[in-house]
GUGU-603022 format. One record per residue (C-alpha): residue in three letters; x, y, z. Coordinates in Angstrom, 2 decimals. Layout:
<atoms>
{atom "ALA",{X,Y,Z}}
...
</atoms>
This chain:
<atoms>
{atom "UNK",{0.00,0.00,0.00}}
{atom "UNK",{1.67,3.58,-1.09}}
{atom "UNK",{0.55,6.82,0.20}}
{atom "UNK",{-1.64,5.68,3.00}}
{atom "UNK",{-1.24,9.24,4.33}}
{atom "UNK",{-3.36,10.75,1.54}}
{atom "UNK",{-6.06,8.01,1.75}}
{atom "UNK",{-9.50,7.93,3.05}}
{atom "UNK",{-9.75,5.49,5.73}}
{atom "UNK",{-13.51,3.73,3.50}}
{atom "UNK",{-10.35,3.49,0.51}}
{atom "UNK",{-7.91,1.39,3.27}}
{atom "UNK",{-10.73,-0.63,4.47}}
{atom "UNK",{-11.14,-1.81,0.86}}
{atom "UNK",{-7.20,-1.91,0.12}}
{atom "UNK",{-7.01,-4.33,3.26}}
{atom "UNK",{-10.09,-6.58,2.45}}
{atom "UNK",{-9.21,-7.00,-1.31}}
{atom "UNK",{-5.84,-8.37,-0.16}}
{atom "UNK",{-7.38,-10.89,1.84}}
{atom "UNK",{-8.23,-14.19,-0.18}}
{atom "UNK",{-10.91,-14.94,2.83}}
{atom "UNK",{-12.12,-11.81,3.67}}
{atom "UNK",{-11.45,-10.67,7.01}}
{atom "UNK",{-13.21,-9.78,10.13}}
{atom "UNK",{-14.05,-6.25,11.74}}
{atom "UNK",{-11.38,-6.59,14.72}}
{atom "UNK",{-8.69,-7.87,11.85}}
{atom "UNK",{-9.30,-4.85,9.30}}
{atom "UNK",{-8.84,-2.83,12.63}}
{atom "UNK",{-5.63,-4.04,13.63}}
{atom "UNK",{-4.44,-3.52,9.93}}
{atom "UNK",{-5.47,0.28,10.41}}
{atom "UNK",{-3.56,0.25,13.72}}
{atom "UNK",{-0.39,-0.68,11.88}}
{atom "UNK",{-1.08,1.69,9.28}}
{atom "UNK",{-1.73,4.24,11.09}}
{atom "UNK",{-0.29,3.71,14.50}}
{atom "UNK",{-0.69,7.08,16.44}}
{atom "UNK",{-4.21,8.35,14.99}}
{atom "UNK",{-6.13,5.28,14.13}}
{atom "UNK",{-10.17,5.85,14.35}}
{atom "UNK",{-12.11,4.16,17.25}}
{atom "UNK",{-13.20,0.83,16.88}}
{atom "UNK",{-16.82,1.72,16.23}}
{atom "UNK",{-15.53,3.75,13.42}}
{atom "UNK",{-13.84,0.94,11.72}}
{atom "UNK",{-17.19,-0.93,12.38}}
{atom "UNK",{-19.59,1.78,10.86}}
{atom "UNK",{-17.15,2.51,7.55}}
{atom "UNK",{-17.69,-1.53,6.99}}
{atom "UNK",{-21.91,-1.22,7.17}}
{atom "UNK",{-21.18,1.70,4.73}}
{atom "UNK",{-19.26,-0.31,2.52}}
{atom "UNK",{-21.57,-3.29,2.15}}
{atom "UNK",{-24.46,-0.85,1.68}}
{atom "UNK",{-22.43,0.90,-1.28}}
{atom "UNK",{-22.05,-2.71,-2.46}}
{atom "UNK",{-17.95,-2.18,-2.10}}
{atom "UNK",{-17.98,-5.28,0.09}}
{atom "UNK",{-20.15,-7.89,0.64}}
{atom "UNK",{-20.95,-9.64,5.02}}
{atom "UNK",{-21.54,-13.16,5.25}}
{atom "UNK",{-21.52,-15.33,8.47}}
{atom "UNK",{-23.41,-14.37,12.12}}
{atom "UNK",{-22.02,-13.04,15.18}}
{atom "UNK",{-18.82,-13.61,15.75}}
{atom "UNK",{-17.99,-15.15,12.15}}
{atom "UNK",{-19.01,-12.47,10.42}}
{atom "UNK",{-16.85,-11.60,7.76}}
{atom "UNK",{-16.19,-9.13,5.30}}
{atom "UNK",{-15.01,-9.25,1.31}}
{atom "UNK",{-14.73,-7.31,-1.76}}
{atom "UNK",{-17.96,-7.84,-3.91}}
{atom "UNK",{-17.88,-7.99,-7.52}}
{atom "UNK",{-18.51,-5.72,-10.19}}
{atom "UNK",{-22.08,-5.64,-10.08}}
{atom "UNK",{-24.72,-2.79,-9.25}}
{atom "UNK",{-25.96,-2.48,-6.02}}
{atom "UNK",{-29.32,-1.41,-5.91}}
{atom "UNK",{-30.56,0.45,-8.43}}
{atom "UNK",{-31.30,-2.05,-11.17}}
{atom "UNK",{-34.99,-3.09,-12.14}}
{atom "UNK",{-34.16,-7.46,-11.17}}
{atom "UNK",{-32.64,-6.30,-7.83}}
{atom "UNK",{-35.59,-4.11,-7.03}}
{atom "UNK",{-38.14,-6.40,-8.10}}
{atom "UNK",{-36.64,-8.72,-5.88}}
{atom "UNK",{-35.64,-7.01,-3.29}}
{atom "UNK",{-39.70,-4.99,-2.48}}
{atom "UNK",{-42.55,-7.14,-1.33}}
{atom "UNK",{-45.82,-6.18,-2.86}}
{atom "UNK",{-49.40,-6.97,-2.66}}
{atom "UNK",{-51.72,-8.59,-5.16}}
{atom "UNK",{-53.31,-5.15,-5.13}}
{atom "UNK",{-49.84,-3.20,-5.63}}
{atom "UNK",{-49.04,-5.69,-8.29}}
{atom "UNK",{-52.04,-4.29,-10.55}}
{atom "UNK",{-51.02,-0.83,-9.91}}
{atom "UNK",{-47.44,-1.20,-10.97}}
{atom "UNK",{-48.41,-3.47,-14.33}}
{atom "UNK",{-50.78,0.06,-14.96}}
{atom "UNK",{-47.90,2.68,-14.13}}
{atom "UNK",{-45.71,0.53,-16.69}}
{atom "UNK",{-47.72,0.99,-19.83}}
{atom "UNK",{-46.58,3.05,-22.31}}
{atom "UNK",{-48.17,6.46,-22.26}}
{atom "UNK",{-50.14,6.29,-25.05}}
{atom "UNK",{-51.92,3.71,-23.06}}
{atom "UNK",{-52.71,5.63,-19.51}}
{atom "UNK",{-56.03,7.43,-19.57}}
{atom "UNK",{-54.63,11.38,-18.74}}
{atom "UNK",{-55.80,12.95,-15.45}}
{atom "UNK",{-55.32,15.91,-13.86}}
{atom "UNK",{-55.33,16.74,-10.19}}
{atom "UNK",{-58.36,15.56,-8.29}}
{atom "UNK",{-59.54,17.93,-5.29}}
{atom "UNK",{-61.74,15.67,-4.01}}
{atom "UNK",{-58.89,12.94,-3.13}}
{atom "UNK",{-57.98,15.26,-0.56}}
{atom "UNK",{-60.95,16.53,0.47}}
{atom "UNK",{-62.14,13.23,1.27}}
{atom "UNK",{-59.51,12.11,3.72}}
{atom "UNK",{-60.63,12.39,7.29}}
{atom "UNK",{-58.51,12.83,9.88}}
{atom "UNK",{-58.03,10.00,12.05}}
{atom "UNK",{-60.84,8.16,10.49}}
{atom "UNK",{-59.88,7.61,6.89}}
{atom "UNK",{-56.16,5.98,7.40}}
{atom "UNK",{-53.83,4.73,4.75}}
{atom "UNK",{-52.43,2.83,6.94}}
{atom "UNK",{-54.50,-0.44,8.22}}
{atom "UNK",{-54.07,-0.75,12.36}}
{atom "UNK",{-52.10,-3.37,11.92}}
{atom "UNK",{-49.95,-1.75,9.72}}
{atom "UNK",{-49.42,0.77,12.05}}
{atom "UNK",{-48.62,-1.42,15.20}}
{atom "UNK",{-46.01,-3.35,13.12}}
{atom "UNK",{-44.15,-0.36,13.01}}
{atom "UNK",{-44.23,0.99,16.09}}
{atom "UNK",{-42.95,-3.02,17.17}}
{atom "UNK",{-39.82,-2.02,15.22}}
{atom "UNK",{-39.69,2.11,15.27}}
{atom "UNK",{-40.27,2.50,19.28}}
{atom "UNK",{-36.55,3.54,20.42}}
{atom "UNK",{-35.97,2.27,24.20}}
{atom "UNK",{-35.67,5.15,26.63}}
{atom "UNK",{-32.12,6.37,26.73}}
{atom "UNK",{-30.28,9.53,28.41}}
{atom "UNK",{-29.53,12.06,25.83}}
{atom "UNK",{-27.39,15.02,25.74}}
{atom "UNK",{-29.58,17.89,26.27}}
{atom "UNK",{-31.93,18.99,22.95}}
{atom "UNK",{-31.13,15.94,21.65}}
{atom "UNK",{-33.97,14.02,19.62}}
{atom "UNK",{-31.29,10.73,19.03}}
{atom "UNK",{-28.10,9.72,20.13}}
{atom "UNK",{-24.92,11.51,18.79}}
{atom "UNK",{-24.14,8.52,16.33}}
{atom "UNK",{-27.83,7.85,15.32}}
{atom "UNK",{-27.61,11.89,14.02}}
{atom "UNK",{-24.34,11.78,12.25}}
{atom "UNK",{-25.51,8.30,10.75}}
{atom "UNK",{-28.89,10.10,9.81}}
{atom "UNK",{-27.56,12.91,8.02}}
{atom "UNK",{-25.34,11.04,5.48}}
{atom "UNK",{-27.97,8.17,4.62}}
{atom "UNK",{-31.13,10.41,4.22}}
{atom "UNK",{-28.80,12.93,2.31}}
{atom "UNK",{-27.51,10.28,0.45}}
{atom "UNK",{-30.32,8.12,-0.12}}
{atom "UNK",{-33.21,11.38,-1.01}}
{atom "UNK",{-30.19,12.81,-3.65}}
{atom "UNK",{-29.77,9.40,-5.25}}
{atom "UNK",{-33.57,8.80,-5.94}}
{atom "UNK",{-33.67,12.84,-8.02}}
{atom "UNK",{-30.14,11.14,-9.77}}
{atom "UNK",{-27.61,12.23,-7.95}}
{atom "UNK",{-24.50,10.28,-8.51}}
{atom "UNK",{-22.95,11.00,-5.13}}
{atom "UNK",{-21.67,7.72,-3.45}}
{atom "UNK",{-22.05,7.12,0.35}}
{atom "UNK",{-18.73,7.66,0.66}}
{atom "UNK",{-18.06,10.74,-0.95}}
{atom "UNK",{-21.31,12.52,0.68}}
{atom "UNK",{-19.56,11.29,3.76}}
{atom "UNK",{-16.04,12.71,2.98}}
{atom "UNK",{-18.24,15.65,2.01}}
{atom "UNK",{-19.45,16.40,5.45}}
{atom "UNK",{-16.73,15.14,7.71}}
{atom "UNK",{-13.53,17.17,5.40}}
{atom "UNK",{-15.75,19.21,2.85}}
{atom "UNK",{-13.62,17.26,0.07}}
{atom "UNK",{-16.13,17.43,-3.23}}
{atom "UNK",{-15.88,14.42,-5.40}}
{atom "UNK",{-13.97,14.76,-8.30}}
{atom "UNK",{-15.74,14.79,-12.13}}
{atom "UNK",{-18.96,15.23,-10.41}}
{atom "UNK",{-21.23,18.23,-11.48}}
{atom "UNK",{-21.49,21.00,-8.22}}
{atom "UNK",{-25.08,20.83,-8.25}}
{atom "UNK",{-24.70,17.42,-6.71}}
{atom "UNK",{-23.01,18.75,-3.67}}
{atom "UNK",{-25.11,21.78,-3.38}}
{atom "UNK",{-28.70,19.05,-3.41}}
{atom "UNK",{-26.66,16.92,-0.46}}
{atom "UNK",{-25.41,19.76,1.19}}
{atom "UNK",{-29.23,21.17,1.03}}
{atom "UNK",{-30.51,18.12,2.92}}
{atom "UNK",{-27.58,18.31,5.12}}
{atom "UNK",{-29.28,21.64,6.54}}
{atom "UNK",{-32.73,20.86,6.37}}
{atom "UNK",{-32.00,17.78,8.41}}
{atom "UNK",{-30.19,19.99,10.92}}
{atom "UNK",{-32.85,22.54,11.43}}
{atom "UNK",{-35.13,19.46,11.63}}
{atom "UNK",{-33.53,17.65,14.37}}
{atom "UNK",{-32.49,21.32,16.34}}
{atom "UNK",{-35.88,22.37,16.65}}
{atom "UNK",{-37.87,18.82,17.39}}
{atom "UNK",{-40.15,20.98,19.54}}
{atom "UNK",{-41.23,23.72,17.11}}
{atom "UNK",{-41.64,22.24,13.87}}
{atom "UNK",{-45.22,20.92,12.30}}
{atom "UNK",{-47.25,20.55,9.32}}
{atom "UNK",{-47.53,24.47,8.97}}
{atom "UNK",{-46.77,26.97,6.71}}
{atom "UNK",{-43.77,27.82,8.98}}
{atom "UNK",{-41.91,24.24,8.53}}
{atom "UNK",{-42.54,23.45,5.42}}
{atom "UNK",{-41.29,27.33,3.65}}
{atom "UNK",{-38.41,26.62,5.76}}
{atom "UNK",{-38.02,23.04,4.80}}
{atom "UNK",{-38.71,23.91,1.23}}
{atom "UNK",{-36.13,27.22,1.31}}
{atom "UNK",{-33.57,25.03,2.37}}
{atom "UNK",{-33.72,22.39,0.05}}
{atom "UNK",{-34.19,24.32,-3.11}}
{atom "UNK",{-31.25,26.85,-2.49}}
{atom "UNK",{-29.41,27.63,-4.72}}
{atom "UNK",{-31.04,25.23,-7.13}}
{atom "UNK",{-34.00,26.76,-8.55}}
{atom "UNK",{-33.88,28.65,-11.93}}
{atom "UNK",{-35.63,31.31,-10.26}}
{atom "UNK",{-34.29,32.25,-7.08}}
{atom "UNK",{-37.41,33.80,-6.33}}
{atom "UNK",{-38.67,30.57,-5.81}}
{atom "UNK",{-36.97,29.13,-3.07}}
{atom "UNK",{-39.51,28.65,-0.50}}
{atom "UNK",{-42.93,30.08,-2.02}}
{atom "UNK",{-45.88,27.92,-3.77}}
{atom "UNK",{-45.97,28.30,-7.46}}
{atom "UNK",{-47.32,30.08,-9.57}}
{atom "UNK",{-46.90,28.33,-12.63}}
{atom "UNK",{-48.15,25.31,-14.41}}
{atom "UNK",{-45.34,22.35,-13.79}}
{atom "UNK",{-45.27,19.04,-15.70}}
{atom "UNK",{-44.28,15.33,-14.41}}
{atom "UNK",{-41.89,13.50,-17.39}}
{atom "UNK",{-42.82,10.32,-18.00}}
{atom "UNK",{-46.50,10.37,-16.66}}
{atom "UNK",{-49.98,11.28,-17.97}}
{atom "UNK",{-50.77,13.53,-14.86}}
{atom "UNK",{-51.34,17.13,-14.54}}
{atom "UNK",{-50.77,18.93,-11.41}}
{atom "UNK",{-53.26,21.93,-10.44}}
{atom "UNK",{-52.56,24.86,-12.72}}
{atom "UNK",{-54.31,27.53,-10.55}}
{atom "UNK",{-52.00,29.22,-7.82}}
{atom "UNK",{-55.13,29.92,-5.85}}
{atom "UNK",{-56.18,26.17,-6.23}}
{atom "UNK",{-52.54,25.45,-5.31}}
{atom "UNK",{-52.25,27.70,-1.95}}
{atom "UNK",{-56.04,26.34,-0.79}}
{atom "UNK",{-55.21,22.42,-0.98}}
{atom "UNK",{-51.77,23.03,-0.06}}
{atom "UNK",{-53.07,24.72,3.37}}
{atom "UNK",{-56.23,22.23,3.40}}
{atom "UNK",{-53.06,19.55,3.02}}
{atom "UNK",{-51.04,20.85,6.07}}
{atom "UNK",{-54.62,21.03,8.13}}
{atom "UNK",{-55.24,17.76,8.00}}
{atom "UNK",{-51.69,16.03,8.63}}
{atom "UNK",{-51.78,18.69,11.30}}
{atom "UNK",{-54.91,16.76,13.08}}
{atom "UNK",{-53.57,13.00,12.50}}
{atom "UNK",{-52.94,11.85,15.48}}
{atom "UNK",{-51.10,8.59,14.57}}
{atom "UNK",{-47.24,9.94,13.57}}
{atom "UNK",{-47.32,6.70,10.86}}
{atom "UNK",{-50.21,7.51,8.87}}
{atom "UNK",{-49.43,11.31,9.20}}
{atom "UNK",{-45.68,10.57,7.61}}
{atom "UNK",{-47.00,8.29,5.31}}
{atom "UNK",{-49.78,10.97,4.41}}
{atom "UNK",{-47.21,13.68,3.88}}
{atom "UNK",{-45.53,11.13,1.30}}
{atom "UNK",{-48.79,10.77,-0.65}}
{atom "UNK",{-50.31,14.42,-0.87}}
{atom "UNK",{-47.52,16.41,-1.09}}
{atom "UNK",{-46.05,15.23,-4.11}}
{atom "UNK",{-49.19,14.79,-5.69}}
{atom "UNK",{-50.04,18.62,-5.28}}
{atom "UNK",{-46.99,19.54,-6.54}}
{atom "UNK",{-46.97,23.31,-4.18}}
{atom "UNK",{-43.66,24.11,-5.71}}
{atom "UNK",{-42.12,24.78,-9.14}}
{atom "UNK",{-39.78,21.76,-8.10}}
{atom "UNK",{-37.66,19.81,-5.14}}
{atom "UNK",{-41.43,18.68,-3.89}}
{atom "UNK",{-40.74,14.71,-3.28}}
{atom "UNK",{-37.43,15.92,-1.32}}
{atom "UNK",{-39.49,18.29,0.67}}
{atom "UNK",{-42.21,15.26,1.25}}
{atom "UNK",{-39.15,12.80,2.16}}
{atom "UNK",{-38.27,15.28,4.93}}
{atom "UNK",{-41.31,16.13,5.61}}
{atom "UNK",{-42.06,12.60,6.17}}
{atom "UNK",{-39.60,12.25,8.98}}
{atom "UNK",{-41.05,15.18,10.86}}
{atom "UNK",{-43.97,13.07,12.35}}
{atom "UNK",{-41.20,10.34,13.72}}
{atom "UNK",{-38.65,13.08,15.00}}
{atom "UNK",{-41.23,14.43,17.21}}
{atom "UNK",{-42.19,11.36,18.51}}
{atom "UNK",{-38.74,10.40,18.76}}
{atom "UNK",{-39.17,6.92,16.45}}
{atom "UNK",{-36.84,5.83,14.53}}
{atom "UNK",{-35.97,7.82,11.59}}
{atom "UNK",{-37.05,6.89,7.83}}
{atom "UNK",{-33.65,7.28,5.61}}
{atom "UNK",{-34.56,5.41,2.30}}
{atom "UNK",{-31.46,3.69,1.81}}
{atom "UNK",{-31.67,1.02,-0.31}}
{atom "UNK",{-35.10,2.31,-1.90}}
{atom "UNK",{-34.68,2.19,-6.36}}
{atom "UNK",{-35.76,5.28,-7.76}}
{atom "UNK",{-38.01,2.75,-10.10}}
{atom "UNK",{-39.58,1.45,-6.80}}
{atom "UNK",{-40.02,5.04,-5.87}}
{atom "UNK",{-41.66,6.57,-8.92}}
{atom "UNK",{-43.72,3.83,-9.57}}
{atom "UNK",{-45.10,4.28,-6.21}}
{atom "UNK",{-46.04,7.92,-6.86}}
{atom "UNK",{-47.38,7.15,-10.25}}
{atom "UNK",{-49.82,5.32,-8.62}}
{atom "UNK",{-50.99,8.41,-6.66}}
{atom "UNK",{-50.52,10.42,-9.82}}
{atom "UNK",{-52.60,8.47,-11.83}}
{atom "UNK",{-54.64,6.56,-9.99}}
{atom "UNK",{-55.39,7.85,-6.31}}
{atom "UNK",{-53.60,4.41,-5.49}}
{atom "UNK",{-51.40,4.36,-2.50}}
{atom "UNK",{-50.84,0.78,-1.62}}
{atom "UNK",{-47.90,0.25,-4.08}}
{atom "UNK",{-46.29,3.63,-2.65}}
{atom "UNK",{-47.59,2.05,1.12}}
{atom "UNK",{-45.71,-1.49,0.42}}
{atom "UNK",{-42.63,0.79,-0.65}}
{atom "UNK",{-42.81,3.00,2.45}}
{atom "UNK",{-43.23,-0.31,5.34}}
{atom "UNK",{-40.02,-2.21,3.31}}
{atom "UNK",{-37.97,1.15,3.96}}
{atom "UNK",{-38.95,2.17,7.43}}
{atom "UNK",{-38.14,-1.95,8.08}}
{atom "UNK",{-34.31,-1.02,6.47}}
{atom "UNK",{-33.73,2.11,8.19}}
{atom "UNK",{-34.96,0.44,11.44}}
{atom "UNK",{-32.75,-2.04,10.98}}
{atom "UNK",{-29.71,0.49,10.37}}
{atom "UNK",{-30.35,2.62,13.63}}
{atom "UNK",{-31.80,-0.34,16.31}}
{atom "UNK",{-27.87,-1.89,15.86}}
{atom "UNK",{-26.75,1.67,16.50}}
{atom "UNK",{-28.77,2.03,19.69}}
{atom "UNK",{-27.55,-1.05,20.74}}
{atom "UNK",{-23.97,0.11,20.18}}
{atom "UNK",{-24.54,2.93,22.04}}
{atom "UNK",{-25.85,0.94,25.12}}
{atom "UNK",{-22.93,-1.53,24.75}}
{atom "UNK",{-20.05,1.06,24.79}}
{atom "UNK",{-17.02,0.78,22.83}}
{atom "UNK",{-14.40,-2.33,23.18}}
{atom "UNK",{-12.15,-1.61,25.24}}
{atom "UNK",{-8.67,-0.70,22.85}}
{atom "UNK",{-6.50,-1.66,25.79}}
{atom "UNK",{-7.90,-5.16,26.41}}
{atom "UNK",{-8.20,-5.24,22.12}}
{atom "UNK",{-4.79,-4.83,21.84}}
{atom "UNK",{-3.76,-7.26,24.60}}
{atom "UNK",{-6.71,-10.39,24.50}}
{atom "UNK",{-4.62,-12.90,23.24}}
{atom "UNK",{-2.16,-12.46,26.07}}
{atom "UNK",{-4.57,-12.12,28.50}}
{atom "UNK",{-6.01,-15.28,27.81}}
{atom "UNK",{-3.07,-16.62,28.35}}
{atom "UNK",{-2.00,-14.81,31.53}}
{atom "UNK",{-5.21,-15.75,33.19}}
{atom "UNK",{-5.12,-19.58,31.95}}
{atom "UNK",{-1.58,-20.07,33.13}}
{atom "UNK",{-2.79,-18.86,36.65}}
{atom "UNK",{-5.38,-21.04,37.13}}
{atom "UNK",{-4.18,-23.91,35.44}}
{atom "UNK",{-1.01,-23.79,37.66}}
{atom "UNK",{-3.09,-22.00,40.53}}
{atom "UNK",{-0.76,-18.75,40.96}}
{atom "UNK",{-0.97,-16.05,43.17}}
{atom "UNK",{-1.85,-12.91,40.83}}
{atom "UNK",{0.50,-10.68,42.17}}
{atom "UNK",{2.16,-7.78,39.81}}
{atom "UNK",{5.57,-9.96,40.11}}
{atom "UNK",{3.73,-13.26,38.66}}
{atom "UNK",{1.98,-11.43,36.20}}
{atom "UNK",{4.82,-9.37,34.91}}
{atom "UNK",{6.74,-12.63,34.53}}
{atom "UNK",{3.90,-14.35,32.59}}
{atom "UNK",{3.45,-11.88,30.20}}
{atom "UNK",{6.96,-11.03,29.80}}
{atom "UNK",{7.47,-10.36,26.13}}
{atom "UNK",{3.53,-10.33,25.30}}
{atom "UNK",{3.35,-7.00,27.26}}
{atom "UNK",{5.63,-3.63,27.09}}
{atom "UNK",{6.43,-2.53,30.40}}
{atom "UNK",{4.92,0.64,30.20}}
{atom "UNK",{1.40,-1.06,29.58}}
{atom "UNK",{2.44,-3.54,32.70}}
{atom "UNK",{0.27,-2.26,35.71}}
{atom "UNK",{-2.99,-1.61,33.79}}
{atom "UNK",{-2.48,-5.17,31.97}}
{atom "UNK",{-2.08,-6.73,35.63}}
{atom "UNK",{-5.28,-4.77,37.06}}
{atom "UNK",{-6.92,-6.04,33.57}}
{atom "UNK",{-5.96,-9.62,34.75}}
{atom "UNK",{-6.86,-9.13,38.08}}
{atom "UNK",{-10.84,-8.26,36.62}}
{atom "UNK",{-10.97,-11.12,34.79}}
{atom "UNK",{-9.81,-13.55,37.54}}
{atom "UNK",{-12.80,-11.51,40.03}}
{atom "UNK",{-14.76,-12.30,37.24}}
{atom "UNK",{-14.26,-15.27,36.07}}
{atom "UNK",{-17.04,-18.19,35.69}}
{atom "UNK",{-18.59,-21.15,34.00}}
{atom "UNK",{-18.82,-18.94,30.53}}
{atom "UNK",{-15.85,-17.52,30.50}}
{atom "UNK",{-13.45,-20.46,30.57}}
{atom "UNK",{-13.24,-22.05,26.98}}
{atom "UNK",{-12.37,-18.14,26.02}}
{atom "UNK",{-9.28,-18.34,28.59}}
{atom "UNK",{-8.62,-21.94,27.59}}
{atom "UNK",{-9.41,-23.10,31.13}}
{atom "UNK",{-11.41,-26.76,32.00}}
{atom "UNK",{-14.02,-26.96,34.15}}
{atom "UNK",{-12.17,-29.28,36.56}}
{atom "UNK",{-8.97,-26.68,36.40}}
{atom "UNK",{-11.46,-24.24,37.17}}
{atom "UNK",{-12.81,-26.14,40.05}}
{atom "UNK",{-9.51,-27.04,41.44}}
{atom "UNK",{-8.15,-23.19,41.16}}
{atom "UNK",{-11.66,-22.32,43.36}}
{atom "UNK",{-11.01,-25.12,46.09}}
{atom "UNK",{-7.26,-23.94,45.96}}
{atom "UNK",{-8.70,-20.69,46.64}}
{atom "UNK",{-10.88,-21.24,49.01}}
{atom "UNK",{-8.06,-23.49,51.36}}
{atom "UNK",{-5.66,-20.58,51.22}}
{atom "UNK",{-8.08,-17.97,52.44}}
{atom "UNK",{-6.83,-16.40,55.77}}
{atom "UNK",{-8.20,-18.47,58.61}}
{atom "UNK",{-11.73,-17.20,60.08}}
{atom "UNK",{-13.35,-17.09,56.54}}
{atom "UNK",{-17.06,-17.94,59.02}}
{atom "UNK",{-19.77,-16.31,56.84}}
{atom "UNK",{-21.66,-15.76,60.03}}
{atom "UNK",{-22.29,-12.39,61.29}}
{atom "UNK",{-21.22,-11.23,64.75}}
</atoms>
């Protein structure tokens, strides 16, 4: 490997996988970086997180469970944008089926339809749902996060928010074309490196959502389906994007088209300002923060309020809903812009929602999947570098003692681990060895190479050598 210096760590990671016939674990590629990068490696977890980045940018591919999972370079194929892996990859209903054989017609053979007032009139609030109750409870069974200290204004925990921000500004760009891998929107963020060959407009749309999903998270308390939020939401998007400045964050007032569908949005700005505030109403009165997300991803697009950047604005928008009520955010990774379209063309053309529905339940299930593993991470704590770095010899310290029933004292331990262990790292490897023999039990003997009856001979040992007096009776 030359000029490691210059490298991105993601660009290592894949360096130190491809040159590994079996692919290696997390903890191996991590002690590769250590070499490489001895005084300012990242954090374990950091390692850990690039990998899950990796796989999801389909630079690597995970196999095995547990402790056997392992990690190696995928081949040249596309990761999730083509029509066979989307097909395969979304679940749909019978019902969803017959919308999606419609929206794939030619043209020429849709019936054209404009906008229909009356789909949006009709929907009652917390009556009329979108979302079946059982729909609803299966997502709060996986989008419920566990009660958990948090820094103070915080809606999620630190590494659930930095996580957030790169997959939902990923993932939204990607489905309006943006060719932005995860990794460069990442490198974007964390160094402000743009990607090279790649148009600026790109970064500007990513660095858009960047902010939007800032002043979403900052002001959990404040924001709502009101005129307010959604300006703002829509000002930030579109900046600097919009052919007409004067755009950025006001409805239209022009007529807009949607390529490659027979649907007509409302040409009217005064029918466009009444449904969009009749729109924001009703959300405003759902009670349920599932069918009011998934109702901002239906009507809002369909209306069309703006002269563009309107699905971005619903994606967002979408998440409000679940960042008040703290559930677990909705990042569309993994979503095809085919599966994605179609979905809306169903709405479009059809005042259909179940394909868009079936669309919306697989990606909340992927992003839940994505930030439950974080929360768990952030309950578990880092490893330990210290006891990383030494767990082979402490195995071995610890097995040697028992086996040979030692007294743990610095002396014995400093002798045992003589050439395994750097003096300087000495005392805090003995009071490491000193935990584990406190510690020890039935489960944690095959990892220190210890037998049950050397185990049981070490405790009786123990237990004969104990000062004299050891009466558990109290005075």
């Amino acid at each position: 490997m030359t000029d490691t210096v210059n490298k991105d760590v993601s660009e290592l990671i894949v360096e130190i996988v491809d040159s590994a016939e079996d692919g290696l674990s997390s903890a191996e590629v991590y002690a590769q970086l250590k070499q490489i990068y001895p005084d300012k490696a990242p954090v374990y977890r950091t390692v850990g997180r690039k990998l899950l980045a990796l796989v999801e940018e389909g630079e690597l591919v995970r196999s095995g469970k547990a402790r056997a999972v392992r990690y190696r370079r995928s081949a040249e194929t596309p990761v999730l944008n083509t029509v066979n892996d989307a097909e395969q990859s979304l679940p749909i209903s019978d019902e969803s089926k017959a919308v999606r054989d419609y929206v794939r017609r030619p043209l020429q053979g849709r019936e054209p339809v404009g906008y229909q007032r009356a789909f949006l009139e009709s929907y009652i609030p917390n009556h009329t749902c979108y979302l079946p109750d059982r729909v609803r409870q299966d997502l709060y069974s996986i989008g419920e996060i566990r009660p958990t200290a948090l820094p103070a204004g915080s809606t999620y925990q630190p590494e659930t928010v930095n996580r957030l921000l790169v997959d939902l500004s990923w993932a939204s760009s990607r489905l309006e074309g943006n060719t932005y891998s995860r990794i460069d929107t990442e490198n974007l963020f964390e160094k402000g490196i743009y990607a090279a060959g790649k148009d600026r407009v790109e970064a500007t749309m990513i660095l858009n959502h960047k902010r939007a999903i800032e002043m979403l998270l900052n002001n959990a308390e404040h924001i709502d389906h009101n005129m307010y939020t959604f300006m703002g939401l829509h000002g930030l998007l579109s900046s600097n994007l919009m052919g007409d400045p004067a755009d950025c964050g006001r409805l239209r007032k022009k007529i807009v088209e949607i390529g490659g569908s027979v649907y007509s949005p409302a040409g009217v700005p005064q029918v466009v300002e009444e449904c969009f505030r009749m729109f924001l109403a009703k959300a405003r009165d759902i009670e349920d923060p599932y069918e009011q997300s998934f109702f901002t991803m239906v009507h809002l697009p369909y209306l069309q309020p703006f002269t563009d950047v309107n699905k971005r604005t619903a994606r967002l928008g979408a998440n409000i809903p679940l960042i008040r009520n703290r559930l677990c955010p909705l990042s569309f990774i993994g979503v095809s812009e085919r599966d994605y379209i179609e979905g809306n063309l169903g709405v479009y053309e059809l005042n259909e929602t179940s394909l868009l529905q079936d669309m919306y339940m697989w990606a909340y299930e992927r992003s839940c999947q994505r930030y439950n593993v974080l929360q768990e991470k952030d309950r578990a704590g880092d490893p330990d570098p210290f006891r990383l770095r030494y767990e082979i010899a402490l195995a071995a310290v610890v097995g040697r003692i028992v086996k040979e029933q030692l007294e743990p004292t610095p002396e014995c331990i400093a002798g045992l681990a003589q050439g395994q262990v750097p003096a300087s790292d000495i005392h805090q490897f003995a009071d490491l060895v000193n935990t584990e023999l406190q510690n020890l039990h039935i489960g944690l003997l095959l990892r220190n190479g210890i037998s049950l009856e050397e185990f049981n001979a070490w405790e009786q040992h123990k237990a004969a050598s104990s000062p004299a007096g050891t009466s558990t009776n109290s005075p």
